[in-house]
GUDRENSE-547382 format. One record per residue (C-alpha): x, y, z. Coordinates in nm, 4 decimals, always signed. Layout:
! GUDRENSE-547382
+----------+----------+----------+
:        x :        y :        z :
+----------+----------+----------+
:        X :        Y :        Z :
...
+----------+----------+----------+
This chain:
! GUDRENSE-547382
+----------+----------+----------+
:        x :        y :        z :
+----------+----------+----------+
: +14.3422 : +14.9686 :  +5.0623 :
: +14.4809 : +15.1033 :  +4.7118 :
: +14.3694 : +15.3707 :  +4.5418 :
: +14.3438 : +15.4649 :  +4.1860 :
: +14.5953 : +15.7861 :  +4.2423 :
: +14.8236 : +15.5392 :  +4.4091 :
: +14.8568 : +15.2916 :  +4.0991 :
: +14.9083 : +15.6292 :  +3.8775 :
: +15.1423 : +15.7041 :  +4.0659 :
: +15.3591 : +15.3837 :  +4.1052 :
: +15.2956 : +15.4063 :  +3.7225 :
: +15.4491 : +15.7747 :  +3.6764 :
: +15.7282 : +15.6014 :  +3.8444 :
: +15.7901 : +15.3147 :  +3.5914 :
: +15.7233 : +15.5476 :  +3.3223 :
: +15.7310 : +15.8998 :  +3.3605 :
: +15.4959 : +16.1633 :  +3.1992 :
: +15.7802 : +16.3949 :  +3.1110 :
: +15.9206 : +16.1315 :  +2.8804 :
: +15.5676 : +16.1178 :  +2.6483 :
: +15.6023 : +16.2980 :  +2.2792 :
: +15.4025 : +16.6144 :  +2.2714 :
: +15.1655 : +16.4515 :  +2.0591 :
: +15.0701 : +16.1264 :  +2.2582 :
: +14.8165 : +16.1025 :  +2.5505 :
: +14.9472 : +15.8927 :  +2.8260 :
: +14.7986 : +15.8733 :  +3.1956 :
: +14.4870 : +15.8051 :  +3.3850 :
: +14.2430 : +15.7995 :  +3.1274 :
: +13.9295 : +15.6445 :  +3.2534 :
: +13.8745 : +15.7026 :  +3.6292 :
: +13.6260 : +15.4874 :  +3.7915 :
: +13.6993 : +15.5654 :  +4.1397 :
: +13.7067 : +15.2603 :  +4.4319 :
: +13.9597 : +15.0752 :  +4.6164 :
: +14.2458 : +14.8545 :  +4.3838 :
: +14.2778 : +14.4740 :  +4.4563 :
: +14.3690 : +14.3294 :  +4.1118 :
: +14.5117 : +14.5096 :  +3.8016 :
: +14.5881 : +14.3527 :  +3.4852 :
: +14.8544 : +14.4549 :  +3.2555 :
: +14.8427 : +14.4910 :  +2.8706 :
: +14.9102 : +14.6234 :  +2.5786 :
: +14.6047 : +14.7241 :  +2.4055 :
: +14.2694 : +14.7402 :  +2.6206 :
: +13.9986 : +14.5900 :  +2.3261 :
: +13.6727 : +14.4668 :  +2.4394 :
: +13.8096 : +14.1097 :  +2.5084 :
: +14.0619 : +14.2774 :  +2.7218 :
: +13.7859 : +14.4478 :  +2.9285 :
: +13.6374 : +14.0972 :  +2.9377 :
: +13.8840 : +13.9456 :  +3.0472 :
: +13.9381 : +14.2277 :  +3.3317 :
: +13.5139 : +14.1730 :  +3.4448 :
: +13.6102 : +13.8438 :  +3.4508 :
: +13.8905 : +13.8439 :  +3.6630 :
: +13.7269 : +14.0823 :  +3.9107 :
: +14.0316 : +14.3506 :  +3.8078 :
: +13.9404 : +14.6651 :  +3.9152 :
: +14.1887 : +14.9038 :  +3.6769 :
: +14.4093 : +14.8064 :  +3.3784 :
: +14.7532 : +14.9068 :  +3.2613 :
: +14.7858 : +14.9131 :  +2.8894 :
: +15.0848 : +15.0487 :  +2.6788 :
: +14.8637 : +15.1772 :  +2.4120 :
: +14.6282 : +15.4817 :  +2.4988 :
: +14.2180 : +15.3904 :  +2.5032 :
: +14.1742 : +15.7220 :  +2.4319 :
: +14.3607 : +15.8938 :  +2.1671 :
: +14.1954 : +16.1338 :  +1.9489 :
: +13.9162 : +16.3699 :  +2.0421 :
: +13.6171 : +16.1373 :  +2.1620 :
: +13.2735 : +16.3456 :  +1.9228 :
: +13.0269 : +16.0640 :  +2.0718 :
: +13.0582 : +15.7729 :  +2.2409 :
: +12.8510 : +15.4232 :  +2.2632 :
: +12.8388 : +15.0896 :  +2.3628 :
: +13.0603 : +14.9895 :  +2.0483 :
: +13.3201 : +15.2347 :  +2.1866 :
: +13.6015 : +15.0923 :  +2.5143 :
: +13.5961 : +15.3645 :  +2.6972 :
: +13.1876 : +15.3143 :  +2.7459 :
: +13.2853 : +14.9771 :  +2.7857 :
: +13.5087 : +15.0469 :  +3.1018 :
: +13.3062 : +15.2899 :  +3.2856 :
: +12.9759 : +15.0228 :  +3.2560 :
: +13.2324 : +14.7229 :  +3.4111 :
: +13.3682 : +14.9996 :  +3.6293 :
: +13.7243 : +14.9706 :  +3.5778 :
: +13.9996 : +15.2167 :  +3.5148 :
: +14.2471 : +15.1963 :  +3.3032 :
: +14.6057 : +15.4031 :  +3.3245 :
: +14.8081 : +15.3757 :  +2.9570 :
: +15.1671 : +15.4795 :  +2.9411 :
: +15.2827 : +15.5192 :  +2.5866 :
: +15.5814 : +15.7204 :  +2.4325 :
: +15.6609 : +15.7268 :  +2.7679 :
: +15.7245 : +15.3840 :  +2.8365 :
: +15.8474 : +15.3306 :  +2.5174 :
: +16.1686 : +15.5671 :  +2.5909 :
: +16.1412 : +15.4785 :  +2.9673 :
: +16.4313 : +15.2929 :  +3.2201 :
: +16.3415 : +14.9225 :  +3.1903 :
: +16.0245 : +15.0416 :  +2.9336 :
: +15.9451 : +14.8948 :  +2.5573 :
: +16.2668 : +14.9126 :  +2.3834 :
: +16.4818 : +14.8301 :  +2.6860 :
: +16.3173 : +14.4612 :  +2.7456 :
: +16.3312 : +14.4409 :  +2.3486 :
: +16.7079 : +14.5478 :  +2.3939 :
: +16.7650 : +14.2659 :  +2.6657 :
: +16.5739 : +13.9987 :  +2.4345 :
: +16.9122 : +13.9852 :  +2.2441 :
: +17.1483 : +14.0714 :  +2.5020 :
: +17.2315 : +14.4004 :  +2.3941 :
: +17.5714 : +14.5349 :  +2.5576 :
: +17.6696 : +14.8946 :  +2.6213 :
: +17.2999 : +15.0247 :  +2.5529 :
: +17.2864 : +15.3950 :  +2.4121 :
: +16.9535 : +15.6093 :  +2.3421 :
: +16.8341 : +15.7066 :  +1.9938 :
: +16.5742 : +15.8325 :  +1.8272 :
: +16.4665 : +16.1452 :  +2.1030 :
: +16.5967 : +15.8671 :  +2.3337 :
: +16.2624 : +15.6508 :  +2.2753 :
: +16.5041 : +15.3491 :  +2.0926 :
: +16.7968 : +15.1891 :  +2.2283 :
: +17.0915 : +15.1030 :  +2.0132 :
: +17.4370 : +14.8912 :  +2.1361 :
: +17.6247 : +14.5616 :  +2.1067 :
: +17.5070 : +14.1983 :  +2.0714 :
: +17.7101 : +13.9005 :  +1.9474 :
: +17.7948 : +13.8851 :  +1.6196 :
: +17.5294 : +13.7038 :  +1.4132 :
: +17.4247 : +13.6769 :  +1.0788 :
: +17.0691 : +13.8925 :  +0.9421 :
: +16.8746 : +13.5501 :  +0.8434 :
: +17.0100 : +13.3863 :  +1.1872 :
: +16.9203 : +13.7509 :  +1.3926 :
: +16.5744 : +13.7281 :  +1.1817 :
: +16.4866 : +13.3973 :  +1.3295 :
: +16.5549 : +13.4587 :  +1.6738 :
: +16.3698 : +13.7485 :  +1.6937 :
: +16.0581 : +13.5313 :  +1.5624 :
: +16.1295 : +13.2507 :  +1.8261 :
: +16.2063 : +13.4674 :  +2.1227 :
: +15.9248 : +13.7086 :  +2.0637 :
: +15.6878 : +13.4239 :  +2.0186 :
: +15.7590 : +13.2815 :  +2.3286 :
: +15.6652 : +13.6282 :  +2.5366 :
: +15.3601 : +13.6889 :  +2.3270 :
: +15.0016 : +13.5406 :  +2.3535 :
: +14.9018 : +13.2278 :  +2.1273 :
: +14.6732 : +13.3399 :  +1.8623 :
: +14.4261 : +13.0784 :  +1.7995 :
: +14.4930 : +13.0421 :  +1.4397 :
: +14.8372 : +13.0624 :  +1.2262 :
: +15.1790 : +13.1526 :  +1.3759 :
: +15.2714 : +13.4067 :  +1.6529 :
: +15.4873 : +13.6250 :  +1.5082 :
: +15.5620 : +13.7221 :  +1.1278 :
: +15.9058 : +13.8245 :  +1.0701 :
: +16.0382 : +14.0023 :  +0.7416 :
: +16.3627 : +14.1223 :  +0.7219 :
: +16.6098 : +14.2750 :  +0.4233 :
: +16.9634 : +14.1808 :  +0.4475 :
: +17.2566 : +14.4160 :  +0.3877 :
: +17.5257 : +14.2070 :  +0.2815 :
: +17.7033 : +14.2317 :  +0.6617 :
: +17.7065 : +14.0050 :  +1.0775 :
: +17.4814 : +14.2188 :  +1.2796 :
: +17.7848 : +14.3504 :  +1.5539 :
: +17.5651 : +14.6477 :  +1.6825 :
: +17.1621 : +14.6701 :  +1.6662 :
: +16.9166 : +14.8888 :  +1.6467 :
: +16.5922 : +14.8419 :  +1.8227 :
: +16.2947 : +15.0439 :  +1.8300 :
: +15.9462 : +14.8962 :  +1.9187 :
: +15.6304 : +14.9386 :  +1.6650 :
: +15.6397 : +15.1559 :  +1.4095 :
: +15.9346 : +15.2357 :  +1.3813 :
: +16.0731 : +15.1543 :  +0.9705 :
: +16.0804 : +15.5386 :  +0.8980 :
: +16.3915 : +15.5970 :  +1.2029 :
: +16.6089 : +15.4298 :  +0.9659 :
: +16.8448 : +15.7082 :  +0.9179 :
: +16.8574 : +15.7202 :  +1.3004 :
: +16.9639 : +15.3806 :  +1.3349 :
: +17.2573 : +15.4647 :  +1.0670 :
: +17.3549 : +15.7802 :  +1.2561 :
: +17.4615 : +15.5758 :  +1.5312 :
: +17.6474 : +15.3067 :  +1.3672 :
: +17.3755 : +14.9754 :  +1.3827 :
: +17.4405 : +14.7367 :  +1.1396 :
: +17.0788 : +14.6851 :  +1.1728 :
: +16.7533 : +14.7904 :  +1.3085 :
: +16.4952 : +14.6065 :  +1.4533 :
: +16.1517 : +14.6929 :  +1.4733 :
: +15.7737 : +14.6409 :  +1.4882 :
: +15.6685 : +14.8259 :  +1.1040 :
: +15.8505 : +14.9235 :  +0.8345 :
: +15.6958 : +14.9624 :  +0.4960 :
: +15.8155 : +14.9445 :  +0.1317 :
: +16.0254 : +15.2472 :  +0.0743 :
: +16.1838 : +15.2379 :  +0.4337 :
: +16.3293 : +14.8884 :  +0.3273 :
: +16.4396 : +14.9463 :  -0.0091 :
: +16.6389 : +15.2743 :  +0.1699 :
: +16.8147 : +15.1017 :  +0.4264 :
: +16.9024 : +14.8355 :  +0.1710 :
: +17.0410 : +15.1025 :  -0.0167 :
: +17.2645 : +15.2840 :  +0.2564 :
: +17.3994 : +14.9228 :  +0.3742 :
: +17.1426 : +14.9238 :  +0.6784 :
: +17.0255 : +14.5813 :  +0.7453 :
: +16.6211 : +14.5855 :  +0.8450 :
: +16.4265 : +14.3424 :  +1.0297 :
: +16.0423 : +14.3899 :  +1.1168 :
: +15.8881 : +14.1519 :  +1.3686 :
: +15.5585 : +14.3072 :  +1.3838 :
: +15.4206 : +14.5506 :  +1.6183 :
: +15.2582 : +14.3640 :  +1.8665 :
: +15.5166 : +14.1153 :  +1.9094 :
: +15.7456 : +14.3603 :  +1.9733 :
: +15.5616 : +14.5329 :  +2.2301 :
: +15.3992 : +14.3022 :  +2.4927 :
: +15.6538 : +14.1616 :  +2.6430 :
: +15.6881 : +14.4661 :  +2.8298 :
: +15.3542 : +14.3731 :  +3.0025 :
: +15.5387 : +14.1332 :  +3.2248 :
: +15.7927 : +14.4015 :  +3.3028 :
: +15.4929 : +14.6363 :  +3.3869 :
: +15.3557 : +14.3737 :  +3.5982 :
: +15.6230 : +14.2896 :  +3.7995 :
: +15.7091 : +14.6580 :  +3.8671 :
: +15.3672 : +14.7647 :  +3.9732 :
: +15.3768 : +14.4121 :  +4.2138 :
: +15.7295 : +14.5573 :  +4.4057 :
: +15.5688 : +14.8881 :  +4.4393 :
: +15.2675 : +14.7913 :  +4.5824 :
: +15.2936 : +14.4355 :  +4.7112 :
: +14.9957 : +14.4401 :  +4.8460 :
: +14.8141 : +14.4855 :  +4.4822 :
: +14.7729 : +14.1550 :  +4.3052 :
: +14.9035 : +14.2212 :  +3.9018 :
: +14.7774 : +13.9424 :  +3.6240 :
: +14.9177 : +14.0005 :  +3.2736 :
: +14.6619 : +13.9527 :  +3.0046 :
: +14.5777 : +13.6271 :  +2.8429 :
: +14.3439 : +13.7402 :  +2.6309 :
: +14.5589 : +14.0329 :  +2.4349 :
: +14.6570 : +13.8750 :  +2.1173 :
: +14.7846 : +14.0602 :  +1.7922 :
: +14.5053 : +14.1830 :  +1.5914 :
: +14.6774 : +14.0139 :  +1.2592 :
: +14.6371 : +13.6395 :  +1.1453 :
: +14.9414 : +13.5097 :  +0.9924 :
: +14.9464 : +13.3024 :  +0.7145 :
+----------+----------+----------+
């Protein structure tokens, strides 16, 4: 049977620790011990996710985003990690990590629009390269439609919300960068996008790129962040075949749309 130490480390494989920021907190967070039959894969672990994990009779999740992030001062039954230890079920999060990992965040949000010669940027955590020429509004659209269709249904309003400022210039080379990542504007300039593509970018970080002829499009953070969980999934399924992987169904963006 599987172990707990065996998914981490299949998982240190996919995305390894040595990749995380100094600041983050990636790994085996919440160890409940036991053999591993079923894991599920998401992005955030929130109570419906552990839910949805009891529920399916999963004994560990894989999340993107860390259940534990600052210092834990007390902890209760409102609180996830006292959620997963009373269902019993680990969880292993790979952050920064993934994000600037082989085949991690920003690589499937790379392939998503067919990106071409793929370079690092950003402390190698973004990817940057060549897609076929396309227009900002046209680029802004796609990014809504294909991101929709590898994110959860919410049950009210539309999948994704997609703002975007528009330079003046066809989008021949992209930046992408998953979440929040408006402020790595300069980045994205520095290696010659025509645009970047992210999760978040606020106010000032549009009216800046406007400025310095940077094209900006911001698709939301969870939308541009799951669909790694299938990637995750189907990883952690051809290291261990014998480990059954579900991706969540139940891991929806936070936000209602209008």
């Amino acid at each position: 049977m599987i172990t707990v130490n065996q998914v981490y480390e299949a998982m240190q494989a996919i995305a390894p620790l040595e990749l995380a920021e100094h600041w983050d907190n990636p790994g085996l967070l919440v160890d409940c011990g036991g053999q591993m039959h079923r894991v599920l894969a998401a992005l955030d672990i929130t109570p419906e996710v552990v839910a949805e994990a009891a529920a399916k009779q999963c004994e560990m999740i894989v999340s993107h985003h860390p259940v534990i992030f600052d210092p834990l001062k007390k902890i209760g039954p409102q609180d996830v990690p006292f959620q997963l230890v009373q269902a019993g079920i680990s969880a292993i999060c790979m952050h920064t990590n993934l994000d600037a990992a082989e085949g991690g965040v920003n690589e499937v949000l790379a392939g998503i629009f067919d990106m071409k010669n793929m370079e690092t940027f950003a402390e190698g955590c973004g990817r940057v390269g060549a897609i076929e020429e396309i227009a900002v509004p046209k680029l802004a659209r796609k990014a809504q439609q294909e991101l929709a269709a590898r994110c959860n249904q919410p049950k009210n309003g539309p999948a994704v919300q997609v703002k975007f400022v528009d330079a003046g210039k066809p989008v021949k080379r992209l930046a992408v960068i998953s979440g929040a990542g408006g402020s790595l504007f300069a980045d994205a300039i520095a290696m010659g996008a025509d645009c970047l593509l992210t999760g978040e970018a606020n106010h000032h970080h549009a009216i800046d790129a406007k400025r310095l002829g940077l094209s900006l499009i911001a698709a939301g953070h969870y939308a541009t962040e799951f669909p790694v969980t299938a990637a995750v999934a189907a990883k952690l399924r051809a290291a261990l075949p014998e480990l059954e992987v579900l991706v969540s169904t139940e891991n929806r963006d936070p936000y209602t749309y209008l």
